[in-house]
C-alpha positions in Angstrom: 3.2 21.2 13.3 3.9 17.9 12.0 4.3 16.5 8.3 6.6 14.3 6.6 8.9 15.2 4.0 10.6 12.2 3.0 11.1 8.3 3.4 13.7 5.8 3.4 15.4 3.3 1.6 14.0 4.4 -1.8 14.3 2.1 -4.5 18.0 3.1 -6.6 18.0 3.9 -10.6 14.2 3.9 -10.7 12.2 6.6 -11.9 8.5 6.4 -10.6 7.0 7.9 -14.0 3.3 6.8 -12.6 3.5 8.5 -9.8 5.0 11.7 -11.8 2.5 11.1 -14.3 -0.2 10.7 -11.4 1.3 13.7 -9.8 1.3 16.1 -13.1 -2.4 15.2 -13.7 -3.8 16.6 -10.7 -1.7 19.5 -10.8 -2.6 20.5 -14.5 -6.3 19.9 -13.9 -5.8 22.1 -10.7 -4.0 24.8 -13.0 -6.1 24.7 -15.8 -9.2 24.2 -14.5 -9.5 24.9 -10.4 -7.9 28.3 -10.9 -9.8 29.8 -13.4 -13.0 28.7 -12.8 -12.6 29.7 -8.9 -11.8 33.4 -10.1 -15.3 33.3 -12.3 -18.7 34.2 -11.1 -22.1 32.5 -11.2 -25.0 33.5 -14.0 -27.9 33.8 -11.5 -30.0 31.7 -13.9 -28.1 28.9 -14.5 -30.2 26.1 -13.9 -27.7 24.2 -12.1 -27.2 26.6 -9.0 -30.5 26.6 -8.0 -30.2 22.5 -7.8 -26.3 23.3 -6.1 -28.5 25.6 -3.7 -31.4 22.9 -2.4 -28.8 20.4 -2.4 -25.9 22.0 0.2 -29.3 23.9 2.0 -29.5 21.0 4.7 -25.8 20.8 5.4 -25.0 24.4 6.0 -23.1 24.7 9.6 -25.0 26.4 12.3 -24.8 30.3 12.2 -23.9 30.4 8.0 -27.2 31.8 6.1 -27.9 30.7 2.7 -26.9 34.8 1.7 -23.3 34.3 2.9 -23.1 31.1 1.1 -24.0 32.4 -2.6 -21.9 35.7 -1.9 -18.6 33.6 -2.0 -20.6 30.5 -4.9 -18.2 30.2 -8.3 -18.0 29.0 -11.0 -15.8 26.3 -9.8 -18.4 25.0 -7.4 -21.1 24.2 -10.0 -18.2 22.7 -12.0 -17.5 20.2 -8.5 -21.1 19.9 -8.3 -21.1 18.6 -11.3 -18.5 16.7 -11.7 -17.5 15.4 -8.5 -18.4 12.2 -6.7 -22.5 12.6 -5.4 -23.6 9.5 -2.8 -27.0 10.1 -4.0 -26.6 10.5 -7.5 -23.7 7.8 -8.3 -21.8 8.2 -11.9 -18.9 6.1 -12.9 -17.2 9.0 -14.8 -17.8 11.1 -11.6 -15.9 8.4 -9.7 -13.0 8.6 -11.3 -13.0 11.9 -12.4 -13.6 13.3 -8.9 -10.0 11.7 -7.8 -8.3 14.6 -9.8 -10.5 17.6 -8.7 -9.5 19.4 -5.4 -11.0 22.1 -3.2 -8.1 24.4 -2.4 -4.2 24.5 -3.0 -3.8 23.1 0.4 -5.6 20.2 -0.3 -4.1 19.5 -3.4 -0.1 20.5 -1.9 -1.0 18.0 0.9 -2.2 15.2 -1.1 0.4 15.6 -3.6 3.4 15.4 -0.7 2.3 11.9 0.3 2.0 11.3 -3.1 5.6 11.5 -3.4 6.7 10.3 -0.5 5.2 6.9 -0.7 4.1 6.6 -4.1 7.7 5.4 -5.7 8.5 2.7 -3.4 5.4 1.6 -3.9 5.3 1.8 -7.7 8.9 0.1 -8.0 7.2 -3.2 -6.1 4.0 -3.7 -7.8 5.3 -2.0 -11.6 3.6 0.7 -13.0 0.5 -1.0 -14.2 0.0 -2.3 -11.0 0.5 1.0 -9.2 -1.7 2.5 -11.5 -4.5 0.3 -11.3 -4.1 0.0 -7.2 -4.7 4.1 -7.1 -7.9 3.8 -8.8 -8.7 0.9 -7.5 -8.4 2.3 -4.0 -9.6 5.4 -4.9 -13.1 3.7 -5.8 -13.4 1.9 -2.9 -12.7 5.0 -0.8 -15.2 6.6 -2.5 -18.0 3.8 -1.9 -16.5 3.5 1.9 -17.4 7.3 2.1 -20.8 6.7 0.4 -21.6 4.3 3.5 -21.6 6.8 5.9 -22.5 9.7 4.1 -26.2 8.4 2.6 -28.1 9.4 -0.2 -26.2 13.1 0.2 -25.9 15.0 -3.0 -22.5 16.9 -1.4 -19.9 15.7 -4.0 -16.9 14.2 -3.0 -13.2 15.9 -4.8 -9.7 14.4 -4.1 -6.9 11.9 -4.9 -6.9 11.6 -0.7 -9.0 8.5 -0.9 -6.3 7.0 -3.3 -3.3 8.2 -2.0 -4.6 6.3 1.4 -4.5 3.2 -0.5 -1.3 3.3 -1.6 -0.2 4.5 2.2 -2.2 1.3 2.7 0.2 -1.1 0.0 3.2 1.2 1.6 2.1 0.4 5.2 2.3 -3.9 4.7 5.3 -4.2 2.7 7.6 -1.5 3.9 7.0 -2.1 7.6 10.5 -1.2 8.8 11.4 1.7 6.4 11.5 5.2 8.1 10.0 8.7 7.5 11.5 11.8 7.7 9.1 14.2 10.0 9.5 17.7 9.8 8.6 18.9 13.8 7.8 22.8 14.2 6.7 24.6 17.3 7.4 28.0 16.1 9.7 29.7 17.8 10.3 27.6 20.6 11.4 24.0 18.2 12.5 23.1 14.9 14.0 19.9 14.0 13.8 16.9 11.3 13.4 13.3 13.0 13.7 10.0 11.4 10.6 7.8 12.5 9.2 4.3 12.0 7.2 4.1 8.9 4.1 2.2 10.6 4.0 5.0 13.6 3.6 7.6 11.2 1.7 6.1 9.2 -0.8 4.5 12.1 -0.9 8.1 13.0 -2.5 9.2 10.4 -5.3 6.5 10.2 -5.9 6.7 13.9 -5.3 10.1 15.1 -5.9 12.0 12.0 -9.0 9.9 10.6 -10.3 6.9 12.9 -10.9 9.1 15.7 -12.4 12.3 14.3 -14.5 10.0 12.5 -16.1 8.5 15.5 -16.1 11.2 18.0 -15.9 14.7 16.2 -17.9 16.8 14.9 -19.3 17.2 11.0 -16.7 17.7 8.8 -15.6 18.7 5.5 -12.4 16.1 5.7 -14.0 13.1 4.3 -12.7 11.2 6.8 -14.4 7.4 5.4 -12.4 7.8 2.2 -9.5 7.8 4.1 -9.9 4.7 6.1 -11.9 2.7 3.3 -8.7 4.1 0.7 -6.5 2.7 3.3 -8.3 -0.9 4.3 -8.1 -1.2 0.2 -4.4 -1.4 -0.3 -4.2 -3.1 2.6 -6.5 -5.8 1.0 -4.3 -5.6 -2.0 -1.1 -5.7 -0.3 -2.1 -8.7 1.8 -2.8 -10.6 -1.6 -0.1 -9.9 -3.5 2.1 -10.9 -0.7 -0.3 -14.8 -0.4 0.2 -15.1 -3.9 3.4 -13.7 -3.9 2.9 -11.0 -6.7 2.3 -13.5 -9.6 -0.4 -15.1 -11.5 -0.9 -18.6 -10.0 -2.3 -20.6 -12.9 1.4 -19.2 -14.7 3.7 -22.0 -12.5 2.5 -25.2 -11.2 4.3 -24.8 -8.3 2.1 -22.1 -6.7 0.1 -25.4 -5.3 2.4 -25.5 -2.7 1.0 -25.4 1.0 -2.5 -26.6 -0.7 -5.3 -28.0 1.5 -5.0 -31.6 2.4 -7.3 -34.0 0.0 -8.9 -37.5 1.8 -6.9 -40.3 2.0 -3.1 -38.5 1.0 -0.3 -40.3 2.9 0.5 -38.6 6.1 3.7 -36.7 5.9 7.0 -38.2 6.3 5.2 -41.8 5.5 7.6 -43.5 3.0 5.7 -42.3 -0.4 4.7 -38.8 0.6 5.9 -36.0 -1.5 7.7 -35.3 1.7 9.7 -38.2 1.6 10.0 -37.7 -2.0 11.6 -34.3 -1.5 14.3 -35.1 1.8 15.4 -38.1 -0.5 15.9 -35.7 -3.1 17.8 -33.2 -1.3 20.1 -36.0 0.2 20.8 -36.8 -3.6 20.9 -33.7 -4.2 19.1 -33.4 -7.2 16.4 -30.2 -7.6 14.4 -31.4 -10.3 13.0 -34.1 -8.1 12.7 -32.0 -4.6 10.8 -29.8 -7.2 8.4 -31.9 -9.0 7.0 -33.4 -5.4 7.2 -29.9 -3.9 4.6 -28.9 -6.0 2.5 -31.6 -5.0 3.1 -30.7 -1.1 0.0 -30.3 0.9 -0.3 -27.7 4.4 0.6 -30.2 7.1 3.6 -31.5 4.4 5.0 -27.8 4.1 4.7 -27.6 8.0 7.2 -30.3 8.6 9.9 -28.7 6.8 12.6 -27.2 8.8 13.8 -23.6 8.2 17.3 -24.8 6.8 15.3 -27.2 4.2 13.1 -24.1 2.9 15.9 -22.1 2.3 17.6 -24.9 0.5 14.1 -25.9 -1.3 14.1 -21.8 -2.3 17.2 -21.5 -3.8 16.3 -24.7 -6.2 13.7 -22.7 -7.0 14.6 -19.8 -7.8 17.7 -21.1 -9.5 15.0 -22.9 -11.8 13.5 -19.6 -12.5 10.0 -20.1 -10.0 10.7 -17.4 -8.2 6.7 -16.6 -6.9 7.2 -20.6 -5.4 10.7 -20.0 -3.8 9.2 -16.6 -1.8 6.2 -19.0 -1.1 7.8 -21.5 0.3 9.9 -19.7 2.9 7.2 -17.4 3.3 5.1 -20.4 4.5 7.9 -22.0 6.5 8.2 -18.3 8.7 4.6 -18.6 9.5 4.8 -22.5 10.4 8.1 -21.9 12.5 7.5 -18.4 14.5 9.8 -19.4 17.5 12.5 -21.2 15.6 16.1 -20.5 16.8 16.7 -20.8 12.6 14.3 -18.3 11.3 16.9 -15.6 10.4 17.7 -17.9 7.6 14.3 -18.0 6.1 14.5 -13.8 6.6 17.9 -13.6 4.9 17.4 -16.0 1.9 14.3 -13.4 1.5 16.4 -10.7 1.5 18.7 -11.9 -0.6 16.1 -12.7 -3.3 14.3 -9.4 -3.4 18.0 -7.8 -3.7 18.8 -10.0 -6.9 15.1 -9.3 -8.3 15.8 -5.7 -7.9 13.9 -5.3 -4.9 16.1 -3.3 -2.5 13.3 -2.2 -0.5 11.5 -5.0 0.0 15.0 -6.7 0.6 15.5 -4.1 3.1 12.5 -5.3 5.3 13.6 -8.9 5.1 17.0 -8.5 6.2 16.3 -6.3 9.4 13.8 -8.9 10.5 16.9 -11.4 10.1 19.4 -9.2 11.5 16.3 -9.0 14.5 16.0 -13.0 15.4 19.6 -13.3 17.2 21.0 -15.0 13.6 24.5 -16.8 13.2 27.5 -14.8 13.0 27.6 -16.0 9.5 24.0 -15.0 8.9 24.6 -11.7 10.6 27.3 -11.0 8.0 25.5 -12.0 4.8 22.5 -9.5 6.4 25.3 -6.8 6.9 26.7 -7.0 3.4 23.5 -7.1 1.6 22.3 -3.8 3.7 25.4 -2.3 2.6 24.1 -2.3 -0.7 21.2 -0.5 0.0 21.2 3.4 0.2 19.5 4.4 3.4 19.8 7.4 5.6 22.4 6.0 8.4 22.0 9.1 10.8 19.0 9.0 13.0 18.1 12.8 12.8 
């Protein structure tokens, strides 16, 4: 047996009300609705079970009659029939409503665990809005990833797996070096709690547990698509928020930065590129200038600055409150300069910046990768104080 119970760093003095919120709903609609419809029986002539009967007919397993299967029928199975999310027979409100309906306290404990685990740090970066509308979102596109495979089939769809998946997908991008406590059981021989790397156990699940039994096993009830396409989703919206880093472009002029190069622009370094116009304006030292032709930086403009000049460039910037531009800019200068003996600097004044915005996870991240890239012993130290800050687990096990 293998689960995990818990992650680290967690994000300090924050209370993830969204995912509590998210959380209570499914367990009240489980409570309130789940239980006491599962312990009621079926009117023979309700109109609805003999549609529930010719509909679940062609995808009974080998060796279960129809008999068996309208001995164990409730009332809670019309309801899901009903109510849950049908491939063939698409509803909006079923879409959504089918994210808080589950077959089984198994189901829901499981889904609700990685709820927990995952769901704050993930809700602390992108704010509770953001979280909120991520879940959903995810959970839709699960639910149409799963409609791909499984046809015009009238067999509804229950679960907030499909969401959850999505935000393991968010958690899986921008907490890359965070670890998960795994609870290891193979009663009565071994018992033990290990901490693991968040992307192992996280790639575990989408290969092992879903990729695989999706390609080579047999029928299922697991709906093993949601999973994935939940997954792909906040991976898609991870990988945006992080391009645009996590703000509304149109809201500072300076998001331009690293733009395609337009016909007949100076080529950088020529005496009046913006690049010029910046280095002059470092040497002065005077940000409003380095700014102003910052924002009007092209690609192969961007590319030319050195690691040392982005960290410099950030710290203008986010001194001058354009924060998105400052992680954009170093951002930008990592992937331009991937073997640079200077890089830990770009990682660090990262770091650093997530730390003062709050961000102690996503600083977390940054300043392992720096700590990771053989920095200065100066560097090294800055790392080690700002990670002293954070609360993380320090023993291994």
């Amino acid at each position: 047996m293998f689960f995990p119970i818990g992650d680290t760093p967690n994000p300090k003095n924050f209370t993830p009300w969204m995912t509590w919120g998210l959380m209570a709903a499914n367990i009240l609609i489980y409570l309130f609705i789940t239980v006491p419809l599962s312990m009621q029986g079926v009117d023979p002539g309700n109109p609805l079970l003999e549609e529930y009967i010719r509909s679940i007919t062609p995808h009974l397993p080998s060796g279960v009659s129809l008999r068996q299967v309208l001995a164990q029928v409730n009332a809670y199975d019309l309801f899901t029939f009903a109510n849950g999310y049908k491939p063939g027979a698409p509803e909006v409100t079923d879409l959504f409503f089918s994210m808080f309906l589950h077959g089984g306290l198994l189901h829901l404990a499981g889904n609700m665990l990685f709820l927990w685990i995952y769901g704050d740090n993930v809700e602390h970066a992108l704010g509770r809005f953001g979280f909120l509308t991520a879940y959903l979102g995810t959970g839709a596109v699960a639910t149409w990833f799963f409609s791909f495979f499984a046809g015009p089939s009238m067999v509804p769809l229950v679960g907030a797996s499909g969401a959850i998946s999505g935000v393991l997908g968010v958690y899986f991008l921008l907490f890359p070096r965070n670890k998960v406590k795994v609870f290891v059981a193979l009663i009565p021989f071994y018992v033990d709690v290990f901490l693991l790397p968040a992307r192992l156990v996280l790639g575990f699940f989408v290969i092992v547990d879903n990729l695989l039994p999706l390609l080579i096993g047999p029928q299922s009830s697991v709906a093993y698509g949601a999973h994935i396409g939940g997954f792909l989703g906040g991976l898609v919206i991870a990988l945006t928020g992080e391009r645009l880093s996590w703000s509304w472009p149109w809201k500072d002029r300076t998001w331009r930065t690293g733009r395609p190069e337009a016909p007949g622009e100076p080529e950088p370094g020529y005496p009046g590129s913006n690049l010029a116009v910046v280095r002059t304006a470092m040497e002065r030292k005077h940000p409003p200038d380095a700014i102003d032709a910052l924002s009007r930086m092209n690609r192969s403009e961007v590319a030319e600055l050195s690691p040392d000049e982005c960290a410099i460039l950030s710290e203008w910037l986010e001194d001058t409150g354009h924060s998105a531009a400052a992680s954009r800019i170093l951002k930008q200068c990592i992937s331009t300069h991937r073997n640079s003996d200077r890089l830990a600097d770009a990682y660090l004044s990262l770091g650093l910046m997530r730390l003062k915005q709050g961000q102690p996870t996503a600083a977390y991240q940054y300043l392992l990768a720096a700590l990771d890239l053989n920095p200065s012993t100066e560097t090294s130290m800055r790392a080690h104080e700002a990670l002293s800050r954070i609360n993380v687990y320090r023993r291994g096990r």
